[in-house]
C-alpha positions as a Python dict, from the first residue, in 0.01 Angstrom:
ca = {
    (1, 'X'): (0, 0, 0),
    (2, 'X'): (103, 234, -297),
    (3, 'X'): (162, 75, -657),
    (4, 'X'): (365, 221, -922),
    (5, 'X'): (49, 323, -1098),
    (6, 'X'): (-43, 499, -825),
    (7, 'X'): (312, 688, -779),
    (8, 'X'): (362, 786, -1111),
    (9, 'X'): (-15, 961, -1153),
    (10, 'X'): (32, 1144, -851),
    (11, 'X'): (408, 1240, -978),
    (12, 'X'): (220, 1303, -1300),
    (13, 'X'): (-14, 1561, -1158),
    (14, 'X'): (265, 1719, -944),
    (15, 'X'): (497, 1782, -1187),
    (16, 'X'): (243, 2025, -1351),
    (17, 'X'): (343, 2265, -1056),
    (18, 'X'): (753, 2178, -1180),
    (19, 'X'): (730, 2371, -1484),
    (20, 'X'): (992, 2609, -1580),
    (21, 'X'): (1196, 2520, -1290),
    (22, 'X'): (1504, 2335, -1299),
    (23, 'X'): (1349, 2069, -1012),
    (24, 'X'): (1089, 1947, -1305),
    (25, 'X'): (1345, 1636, -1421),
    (26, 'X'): (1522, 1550, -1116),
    (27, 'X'): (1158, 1544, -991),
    (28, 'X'): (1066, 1301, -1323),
    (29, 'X'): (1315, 1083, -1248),
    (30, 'X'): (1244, 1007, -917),
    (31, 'X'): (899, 946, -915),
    (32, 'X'): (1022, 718, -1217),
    (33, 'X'): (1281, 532, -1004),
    (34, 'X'): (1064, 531, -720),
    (35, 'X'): (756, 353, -961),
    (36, 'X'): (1037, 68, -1047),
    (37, 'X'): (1106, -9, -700),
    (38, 'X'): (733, -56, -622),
    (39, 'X'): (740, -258, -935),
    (40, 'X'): (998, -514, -844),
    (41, 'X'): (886, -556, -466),
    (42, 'X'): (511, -621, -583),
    (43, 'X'): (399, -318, -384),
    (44, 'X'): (23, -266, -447),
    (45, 'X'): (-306, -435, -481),
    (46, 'X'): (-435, -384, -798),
    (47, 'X'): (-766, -199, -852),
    (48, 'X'): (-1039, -416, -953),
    (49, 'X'): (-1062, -479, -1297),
    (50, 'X'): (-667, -467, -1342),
    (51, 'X'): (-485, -769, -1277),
    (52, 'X'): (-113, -809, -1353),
    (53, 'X'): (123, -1112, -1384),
    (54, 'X'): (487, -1214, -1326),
    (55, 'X'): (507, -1149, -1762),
    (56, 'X'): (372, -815, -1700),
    (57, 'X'): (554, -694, -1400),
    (58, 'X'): (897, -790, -1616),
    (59, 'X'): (729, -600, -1890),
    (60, 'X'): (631, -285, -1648),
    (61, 'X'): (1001, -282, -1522),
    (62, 'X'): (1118, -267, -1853),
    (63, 'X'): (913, 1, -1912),
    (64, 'X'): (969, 214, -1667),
    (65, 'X'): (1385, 133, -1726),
    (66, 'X'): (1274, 307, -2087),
    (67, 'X'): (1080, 585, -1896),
    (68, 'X'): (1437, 693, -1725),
    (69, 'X'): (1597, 690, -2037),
    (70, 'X'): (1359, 925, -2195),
    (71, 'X'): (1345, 1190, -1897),
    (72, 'X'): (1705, 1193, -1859),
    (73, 'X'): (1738, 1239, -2208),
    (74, 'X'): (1447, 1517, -2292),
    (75, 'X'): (1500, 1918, -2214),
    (76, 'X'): (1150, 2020, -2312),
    (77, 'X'): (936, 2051, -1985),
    (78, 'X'): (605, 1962, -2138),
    (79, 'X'): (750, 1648, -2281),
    (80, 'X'): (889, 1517, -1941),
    (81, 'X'): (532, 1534, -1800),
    (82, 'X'): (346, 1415, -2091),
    (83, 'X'): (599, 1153, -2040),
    (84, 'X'): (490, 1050, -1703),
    (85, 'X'): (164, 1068, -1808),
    (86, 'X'): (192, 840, -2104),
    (87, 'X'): (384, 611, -1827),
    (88, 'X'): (94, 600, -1587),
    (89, 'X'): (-175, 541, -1882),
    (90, 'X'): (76, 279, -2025),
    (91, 'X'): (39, 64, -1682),
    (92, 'X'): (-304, 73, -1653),
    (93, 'X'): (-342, -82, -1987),
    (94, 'X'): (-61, -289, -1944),
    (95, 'X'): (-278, -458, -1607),
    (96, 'X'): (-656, -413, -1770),
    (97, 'X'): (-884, -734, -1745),
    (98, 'X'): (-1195, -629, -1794),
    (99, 'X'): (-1309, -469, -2147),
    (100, 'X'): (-1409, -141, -1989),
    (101, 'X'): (-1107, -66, -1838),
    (102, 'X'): (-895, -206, -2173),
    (103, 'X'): (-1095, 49, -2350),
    (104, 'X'): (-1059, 320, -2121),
    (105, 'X'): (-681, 265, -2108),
    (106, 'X'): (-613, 266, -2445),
    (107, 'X'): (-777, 583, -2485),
    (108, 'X'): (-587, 765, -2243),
    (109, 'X'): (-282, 617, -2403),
    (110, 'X'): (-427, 756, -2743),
    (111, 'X'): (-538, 1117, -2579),
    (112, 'X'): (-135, 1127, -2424),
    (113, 'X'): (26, 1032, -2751),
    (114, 'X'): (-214, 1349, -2911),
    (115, 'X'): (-97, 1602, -2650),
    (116, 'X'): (254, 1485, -2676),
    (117, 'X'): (218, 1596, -3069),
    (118, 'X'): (46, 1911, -3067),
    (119, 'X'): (339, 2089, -2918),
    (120, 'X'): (443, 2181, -3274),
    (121, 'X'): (671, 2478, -3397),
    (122, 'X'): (712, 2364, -3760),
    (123, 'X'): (495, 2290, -4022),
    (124, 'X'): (597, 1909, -4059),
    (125, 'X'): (551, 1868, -3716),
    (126, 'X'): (196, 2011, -3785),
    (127, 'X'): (129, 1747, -4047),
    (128, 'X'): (289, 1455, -3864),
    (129, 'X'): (32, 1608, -3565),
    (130, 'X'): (-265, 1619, -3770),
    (131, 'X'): (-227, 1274, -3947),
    (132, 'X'): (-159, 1059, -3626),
    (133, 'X'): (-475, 1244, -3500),
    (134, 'X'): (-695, 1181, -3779),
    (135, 'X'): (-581, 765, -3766),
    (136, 'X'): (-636, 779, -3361),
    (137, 'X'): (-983, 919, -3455),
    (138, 'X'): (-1074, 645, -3679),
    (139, 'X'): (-882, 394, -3441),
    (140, 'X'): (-1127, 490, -3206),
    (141, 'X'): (-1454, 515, -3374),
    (142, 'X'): (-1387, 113, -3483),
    (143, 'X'): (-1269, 19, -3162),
    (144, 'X'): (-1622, 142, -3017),
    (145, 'X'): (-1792, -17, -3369),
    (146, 'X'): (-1663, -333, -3204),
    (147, 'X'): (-1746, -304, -2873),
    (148, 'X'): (-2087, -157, -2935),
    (149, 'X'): (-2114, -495, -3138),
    (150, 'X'): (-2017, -715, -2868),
    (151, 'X'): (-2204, -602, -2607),
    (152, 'X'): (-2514, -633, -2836),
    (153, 'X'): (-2436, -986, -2860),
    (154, 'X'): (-2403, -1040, -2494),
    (155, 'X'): (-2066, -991, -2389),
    (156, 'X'): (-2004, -734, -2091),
    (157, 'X'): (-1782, -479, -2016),
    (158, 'X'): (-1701, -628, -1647),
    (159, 'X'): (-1527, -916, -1797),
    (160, 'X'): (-1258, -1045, -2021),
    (161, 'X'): (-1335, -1109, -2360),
    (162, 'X'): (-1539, -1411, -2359),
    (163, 'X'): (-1451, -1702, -2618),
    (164, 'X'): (-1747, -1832, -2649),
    (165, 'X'): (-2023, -1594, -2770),
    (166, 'X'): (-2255, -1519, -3021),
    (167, 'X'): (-2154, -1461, -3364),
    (168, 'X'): (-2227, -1086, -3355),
    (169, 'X'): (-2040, -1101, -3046),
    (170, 'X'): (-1724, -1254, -3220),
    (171, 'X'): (-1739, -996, -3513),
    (172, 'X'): (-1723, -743, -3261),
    (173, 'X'): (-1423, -882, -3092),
    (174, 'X'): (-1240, -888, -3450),
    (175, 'X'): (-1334, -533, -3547),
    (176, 'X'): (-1204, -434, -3192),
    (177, 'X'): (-858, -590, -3278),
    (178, 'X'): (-837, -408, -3596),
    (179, 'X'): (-874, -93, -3417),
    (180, 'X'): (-572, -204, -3244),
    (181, 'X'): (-405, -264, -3560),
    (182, 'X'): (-422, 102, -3614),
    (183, 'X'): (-187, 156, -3304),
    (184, 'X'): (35, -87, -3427),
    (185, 'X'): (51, 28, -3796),
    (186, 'X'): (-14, -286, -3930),
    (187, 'X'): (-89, -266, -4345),
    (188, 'X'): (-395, -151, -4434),
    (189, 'X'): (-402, 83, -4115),
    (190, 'X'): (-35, 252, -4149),
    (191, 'X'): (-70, 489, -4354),
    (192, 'X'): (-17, 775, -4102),
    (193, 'X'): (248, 620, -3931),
    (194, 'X'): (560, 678, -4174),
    (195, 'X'): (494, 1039, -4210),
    (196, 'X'): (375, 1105, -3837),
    (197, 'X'): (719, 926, -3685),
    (198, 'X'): (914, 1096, -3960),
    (199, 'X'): (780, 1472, -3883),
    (200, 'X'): (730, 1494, -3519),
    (201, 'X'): (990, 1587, -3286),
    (202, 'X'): (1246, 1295, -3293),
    (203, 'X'): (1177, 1248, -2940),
    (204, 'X'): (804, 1257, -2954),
    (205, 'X'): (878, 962, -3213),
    (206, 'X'): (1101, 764, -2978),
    (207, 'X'): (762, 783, -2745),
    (208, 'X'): (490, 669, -2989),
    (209, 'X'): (695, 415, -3179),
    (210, 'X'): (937, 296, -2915),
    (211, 'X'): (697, 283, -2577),
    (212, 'X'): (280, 372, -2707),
    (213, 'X'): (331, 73, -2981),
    (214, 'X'): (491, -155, -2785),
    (215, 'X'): (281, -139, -2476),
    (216, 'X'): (-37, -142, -2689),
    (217, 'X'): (132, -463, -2856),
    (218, 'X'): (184, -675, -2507),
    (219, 'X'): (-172, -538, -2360),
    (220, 'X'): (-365, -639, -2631),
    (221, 'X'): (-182, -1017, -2674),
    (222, 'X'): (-245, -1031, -2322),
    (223, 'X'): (-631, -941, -2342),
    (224, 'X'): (-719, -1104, -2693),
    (225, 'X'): (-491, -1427, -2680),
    (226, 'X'): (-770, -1635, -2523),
    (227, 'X'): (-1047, -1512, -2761),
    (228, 'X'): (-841, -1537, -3062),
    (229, 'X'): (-696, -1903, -2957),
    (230, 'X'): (-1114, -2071, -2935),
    (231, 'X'): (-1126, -1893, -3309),
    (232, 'X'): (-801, -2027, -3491),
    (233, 'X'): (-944, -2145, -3790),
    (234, 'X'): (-1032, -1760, -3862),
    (235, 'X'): (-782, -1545, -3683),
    (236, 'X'): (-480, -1815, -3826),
    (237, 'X'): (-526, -1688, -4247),
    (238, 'X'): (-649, -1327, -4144),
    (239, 'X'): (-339, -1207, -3870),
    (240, 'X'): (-116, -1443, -4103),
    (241, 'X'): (-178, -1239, -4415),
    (242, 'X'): (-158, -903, -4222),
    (243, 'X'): (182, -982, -4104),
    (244, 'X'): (346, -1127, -4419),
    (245, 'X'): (141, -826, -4616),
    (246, 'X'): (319, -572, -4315),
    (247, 'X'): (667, -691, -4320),
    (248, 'X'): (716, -718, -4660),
    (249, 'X'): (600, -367, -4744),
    (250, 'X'): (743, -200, -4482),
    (251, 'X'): (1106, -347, -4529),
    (252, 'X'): (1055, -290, -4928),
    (253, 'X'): (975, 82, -4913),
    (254, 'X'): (1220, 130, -4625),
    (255, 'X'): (1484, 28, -4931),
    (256, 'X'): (1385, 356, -5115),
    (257, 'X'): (1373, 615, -4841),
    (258, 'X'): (1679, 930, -4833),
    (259, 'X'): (1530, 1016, -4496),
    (260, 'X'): (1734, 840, -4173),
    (261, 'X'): (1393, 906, -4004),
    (262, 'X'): (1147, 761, -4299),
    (263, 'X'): (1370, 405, -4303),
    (264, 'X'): (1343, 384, -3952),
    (265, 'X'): (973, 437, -3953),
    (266, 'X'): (895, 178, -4203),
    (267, 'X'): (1126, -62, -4003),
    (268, 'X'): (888, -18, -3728),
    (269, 'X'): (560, -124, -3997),
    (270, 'X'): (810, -408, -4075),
    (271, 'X'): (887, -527, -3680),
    (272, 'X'): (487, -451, -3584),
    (273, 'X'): (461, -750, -3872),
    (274, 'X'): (724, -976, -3683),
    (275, 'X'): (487, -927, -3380),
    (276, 'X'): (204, -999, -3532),
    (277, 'X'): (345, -1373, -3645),
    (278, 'X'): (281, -1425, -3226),
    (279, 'X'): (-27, -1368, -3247),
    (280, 'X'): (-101, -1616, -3552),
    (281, 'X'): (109, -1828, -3383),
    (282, 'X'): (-160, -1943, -3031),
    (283, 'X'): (-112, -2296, -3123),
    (284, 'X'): (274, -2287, -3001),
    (285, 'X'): (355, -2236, -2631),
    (286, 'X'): (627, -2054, -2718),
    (287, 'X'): (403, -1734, -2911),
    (288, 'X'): (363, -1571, -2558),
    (289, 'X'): (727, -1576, -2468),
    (290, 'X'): (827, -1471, -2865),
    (291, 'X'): (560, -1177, -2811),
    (292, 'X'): (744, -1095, -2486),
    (293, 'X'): (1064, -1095, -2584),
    (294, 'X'): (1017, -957, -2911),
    (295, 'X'): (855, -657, -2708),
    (296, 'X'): (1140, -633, -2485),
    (297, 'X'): (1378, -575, -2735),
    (298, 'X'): (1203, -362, -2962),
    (299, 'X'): (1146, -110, -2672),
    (300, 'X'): (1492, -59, -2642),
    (301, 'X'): (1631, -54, -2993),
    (302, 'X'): (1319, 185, -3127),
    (303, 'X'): (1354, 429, -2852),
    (304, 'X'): (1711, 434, -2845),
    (305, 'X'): (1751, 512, -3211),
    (306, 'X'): (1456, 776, -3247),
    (307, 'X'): (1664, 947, -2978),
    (308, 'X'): (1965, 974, -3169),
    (309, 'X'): (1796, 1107, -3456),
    (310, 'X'): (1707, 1369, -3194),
    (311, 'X'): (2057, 1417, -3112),
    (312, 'X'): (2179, 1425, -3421),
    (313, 'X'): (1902, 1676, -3564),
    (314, 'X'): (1984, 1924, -3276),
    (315, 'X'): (2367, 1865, -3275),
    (316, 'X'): (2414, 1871, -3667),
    (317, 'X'): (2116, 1926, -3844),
    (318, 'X'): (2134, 1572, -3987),
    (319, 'X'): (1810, 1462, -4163),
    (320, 'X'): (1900, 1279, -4484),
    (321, 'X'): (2153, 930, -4542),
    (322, 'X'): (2376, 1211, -4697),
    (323, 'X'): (2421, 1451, -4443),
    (324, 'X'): (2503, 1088, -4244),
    (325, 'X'): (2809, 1027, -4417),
    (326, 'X'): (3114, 1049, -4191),
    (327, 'X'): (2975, 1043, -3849),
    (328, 'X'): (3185, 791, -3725),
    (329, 'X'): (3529, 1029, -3788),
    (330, 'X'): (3365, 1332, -3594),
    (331, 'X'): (3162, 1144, -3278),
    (332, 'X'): (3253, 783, -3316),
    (333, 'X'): (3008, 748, -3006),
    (334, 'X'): (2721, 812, -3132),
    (335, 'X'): (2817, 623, -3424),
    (336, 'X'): (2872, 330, -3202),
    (337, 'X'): (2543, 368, -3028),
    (338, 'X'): (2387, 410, -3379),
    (339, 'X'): (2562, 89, -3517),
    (340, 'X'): (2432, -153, -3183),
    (341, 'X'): (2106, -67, -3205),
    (342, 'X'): (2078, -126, -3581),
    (343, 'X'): (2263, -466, -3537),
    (344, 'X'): (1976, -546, -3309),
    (345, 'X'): (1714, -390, -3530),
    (346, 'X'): (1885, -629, -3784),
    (347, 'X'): (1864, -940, -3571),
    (348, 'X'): (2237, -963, -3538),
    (349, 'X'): (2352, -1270, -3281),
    (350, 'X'): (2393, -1194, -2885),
    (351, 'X'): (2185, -859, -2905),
    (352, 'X'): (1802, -876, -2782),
    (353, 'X'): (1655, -804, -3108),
    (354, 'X'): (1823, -1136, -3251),
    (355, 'X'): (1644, -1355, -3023),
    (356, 'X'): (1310, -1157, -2996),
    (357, 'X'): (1314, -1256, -3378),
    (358, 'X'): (1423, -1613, -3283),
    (359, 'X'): (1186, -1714, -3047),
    (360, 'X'): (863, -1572, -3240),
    (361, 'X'): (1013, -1763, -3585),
    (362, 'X'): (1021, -2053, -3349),
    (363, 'X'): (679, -2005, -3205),
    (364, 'X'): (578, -1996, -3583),
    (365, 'X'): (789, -2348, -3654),
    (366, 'X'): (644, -2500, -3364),
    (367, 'X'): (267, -2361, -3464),
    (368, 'X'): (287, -2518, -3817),
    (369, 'X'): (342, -2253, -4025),
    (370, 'X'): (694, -2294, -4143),
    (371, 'X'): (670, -2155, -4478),
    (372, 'X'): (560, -1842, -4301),
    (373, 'X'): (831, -1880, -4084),
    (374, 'X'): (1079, -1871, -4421),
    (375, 'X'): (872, -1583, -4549),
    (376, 'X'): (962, -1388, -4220),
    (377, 'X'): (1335, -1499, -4224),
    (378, 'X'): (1335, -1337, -4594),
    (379, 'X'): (1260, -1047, -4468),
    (380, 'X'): (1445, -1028, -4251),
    (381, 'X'): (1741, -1083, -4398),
    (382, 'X'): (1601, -797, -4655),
    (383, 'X'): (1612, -534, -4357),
    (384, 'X'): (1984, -652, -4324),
    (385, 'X'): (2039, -439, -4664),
    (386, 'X'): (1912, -80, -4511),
    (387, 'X'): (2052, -111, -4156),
    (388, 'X'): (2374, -213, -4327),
    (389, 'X'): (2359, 118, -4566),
    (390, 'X'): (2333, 369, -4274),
    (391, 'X'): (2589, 170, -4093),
    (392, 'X'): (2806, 235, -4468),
    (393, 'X'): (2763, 595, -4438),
    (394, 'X'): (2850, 634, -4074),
    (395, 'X'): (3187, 476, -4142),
    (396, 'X'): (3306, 410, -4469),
    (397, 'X'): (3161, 758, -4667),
    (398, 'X'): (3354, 1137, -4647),
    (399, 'X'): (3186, 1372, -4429),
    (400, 'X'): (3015, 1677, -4606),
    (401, 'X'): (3060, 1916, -4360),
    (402, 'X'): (3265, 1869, -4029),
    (403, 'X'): (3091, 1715, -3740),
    (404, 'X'): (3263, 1809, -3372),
    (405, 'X'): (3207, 1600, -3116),
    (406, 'X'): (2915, 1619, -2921),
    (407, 'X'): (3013, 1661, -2505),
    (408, 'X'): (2598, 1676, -2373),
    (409, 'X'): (2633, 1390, -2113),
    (410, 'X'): (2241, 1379, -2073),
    (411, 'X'): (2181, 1235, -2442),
    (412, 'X'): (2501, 980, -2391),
    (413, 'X'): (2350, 854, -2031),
    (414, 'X'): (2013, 765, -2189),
    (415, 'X'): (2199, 583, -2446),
    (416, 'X'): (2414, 412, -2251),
    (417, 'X'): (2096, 289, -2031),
    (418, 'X'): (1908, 192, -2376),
    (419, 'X'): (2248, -55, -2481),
    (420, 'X'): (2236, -183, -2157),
    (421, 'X'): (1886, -346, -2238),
    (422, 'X'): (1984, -413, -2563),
    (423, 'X'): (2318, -599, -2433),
    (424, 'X'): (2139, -781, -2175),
    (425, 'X'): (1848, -925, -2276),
    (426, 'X'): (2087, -1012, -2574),
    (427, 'X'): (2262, -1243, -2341),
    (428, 'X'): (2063, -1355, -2045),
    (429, 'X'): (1739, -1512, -2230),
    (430, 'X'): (1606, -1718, -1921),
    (431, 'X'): (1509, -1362, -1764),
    (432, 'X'): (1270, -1390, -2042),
    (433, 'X'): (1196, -1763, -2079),
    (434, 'X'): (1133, -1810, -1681),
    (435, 'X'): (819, -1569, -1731),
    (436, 'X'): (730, -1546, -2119),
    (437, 'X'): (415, -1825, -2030),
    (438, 'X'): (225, -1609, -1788),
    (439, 'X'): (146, -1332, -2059),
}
């Protein structure tokens, strides 16, 4: 029987024979829509050394929801494909259970996320292509430190990640999860990340930030949680630190940015610290369905608003808070779409990113760590101030220039498909709370 894995990399290598014809999205979005219906049937035996879950199958529908969203919004042929691809990389990793196939997974989410950058016809886009490579290099040249290590102290790559090993074993389990903490931009490792998500195509950003992180952030809870739950009295202070160390700087130097793009990419250092507080917090039975829902959310709001910046780059030229100012008066719809998402960003009540916050603070509570818990609330009440100055010069500030209103229905569906998530997963937790266990 045929899996959604399966559909999308054959779509994936089809649509190569799609390009510069006008059948190449239409054809994207059915093989897209066709992969979700596998999905939530349970078509498909999964190959060996995959393995999936009713957690992951929520996640994979959510995922390909996102995938949609992105084709119907994107013009650019090459970007539609490397789209699929990422899609069909993104699944594998999402269902890997042994440490070879992890491994290989995340690479060919890595080797997508390159391709999808080097399409560049500026110099920023240049810079933002050559940074994110250089950090996916190093990503990768720990991430096989690590494994190198833990195979030399007897751990296989045919199996999960076993708990119980010798102690060069267990150091090579850690240094492989700092790899991953490149991906996620976690501080030290995000150095690349602000200017990469700033200078690439807004679109290409929407991609890495919105859908690469946030799969590589549910796959690798998924695959580590059991090793790092045996080791608690060393993972607890070390993913701890990294998170309060993350959020704090990323919301701080998101205060100082004039770029709409630059805030929004040090929100993202800021949220990857929110999900790191799941993984700190093992001890709770709630960190799985925080991580979850957390993930869930922040699909929806990232992508969505990296694809308005898109819009609004294309439409108006807008780069900067300033040219911002007076949106609102000349496209009060993007405005509006702009405004929900940063609400959610913000943690703002019945919208998903207020209880992905919610349940992970709570999974922190409920761990022990409740002064980490206030540290996080902080914080996140700091973000408030940001979110709540772009929302200022969307509505209350003069316009510079004029700014007509924008009639492309394409960029409008995706957004309205984005909000949907956003509104419903806002309102109808048990979706998430009847699965959030089995991650």
């Amino acid at each position: 029987m045929i899996s959604a894995f399966s559909l999308l990399f054959a779509a994936s290598l089809l649509s190569l024979a799609f390009h510069r014809t006008r059948w190449l999205k239409p054809f994207g979005l059915l093989a897209v829509a066709g992969a979700f219906g596998l999905t939530f049937i349970g078509a498909g035996m999964p190959l060996q050394g995959f393995a999936s879950s009713e957690a992951i199958r929520l996640f994979m529908l959510i995922l390909e929801v996102v995938l949609f969203a992105l084709i119907v919004h994107e013009e650019e042929d090459q970007t539609v494909t490397q789209t699929l691809f990422l899609g069909t990389a993104s699944l594998a990793l999402l269902q890997s259970r042994t440490l070879l196939t992890f491994i290989l997974s995340f690479e060919a989410v890595s080797i997508i996320s390159f391709v999808l950058v080097s399409h560049i016809k500026t110099a920023a886009q240049a810079e933002g292509a050559i940074k994110m490579f250089i950090a996916g290099a190093i990503a990768t040249g720990i991430l096989l430190l690590g494994a190198v290590l833990y195979l030399m102290g007897g751990g296989s790559l045919k199996a999960v990640l076993s708990p119980q090993g010798s102690l060069l074993s267990t150091a090579g389990a850690f240094i492989m999860l700092l790899a991953l903490f490149y991906k996620l931009t976690i501080v030290p490792m995000h150095g690349w990340a602000a200017d990469t998500y700033a200078l690439v195509r807004h679109s290409h950003a929407a991609i890495l930030t919105g859908v690469a992180k946030t799969v590589v952030a549910v796959a690798a809870f998924a695959f580590f949680a059991p090793f790092l739950s045996v080791h608690l009295a060393l993972s607890i202070p070390l993913l701890v630190t990294l998170a309060v160390v993350t959020m704090t700087l990323g919301n701080v130097l998101a205060l100082f940015q004039k770029k709409v793009s630059r805030i929004l990419a040090y929100s993202s250092i800021a949220h990857a610290g929110y999900m790191l507080l799941a993984f700190a917090a093992l001890k709770s039975s709630y960190a799985s369905t925080g991580l979850l829902y957390m993930a869930i959310a922040y699909i929806f709001m990232q992508t969505a608003v990296f694809l308005l910046l898109d819009t609004l780059r294309r439409r108006y030229g807008i780069e900067t808070l300033a040219e911002l100012k007076g949106l609102a008066a000349g496209n009060g719809v993007l405005a509006f779409f702009f405004t929900i998402q940063l609400f959610s960003l913000a943690g703002i009540p019945l919208l998903a990113g207020f209880l992905g916050k919610a349940v992970v603070f709570y999974a922190v509570v409920d761990a022990g760590l409740w002064y980490i818990a206030l540290v996080a609330l902080l914080n996140s009440a700091l973000s408030v101030g940001y979110y709540a100055w772009i929302v200022k010069h969307l509505y209350f500030d003069e316009a510079e220039t004029e700014k007509a209103q924008d009639r492309e229905r394409a960029p409008l569906a995706a957004q309205i498909i984005l909000l949907g998530g956003t509104l419903f997963f806002g309102i109808f937790a048990s979706v998430v709370f009847s699965v959030g266990s089995t991650l």
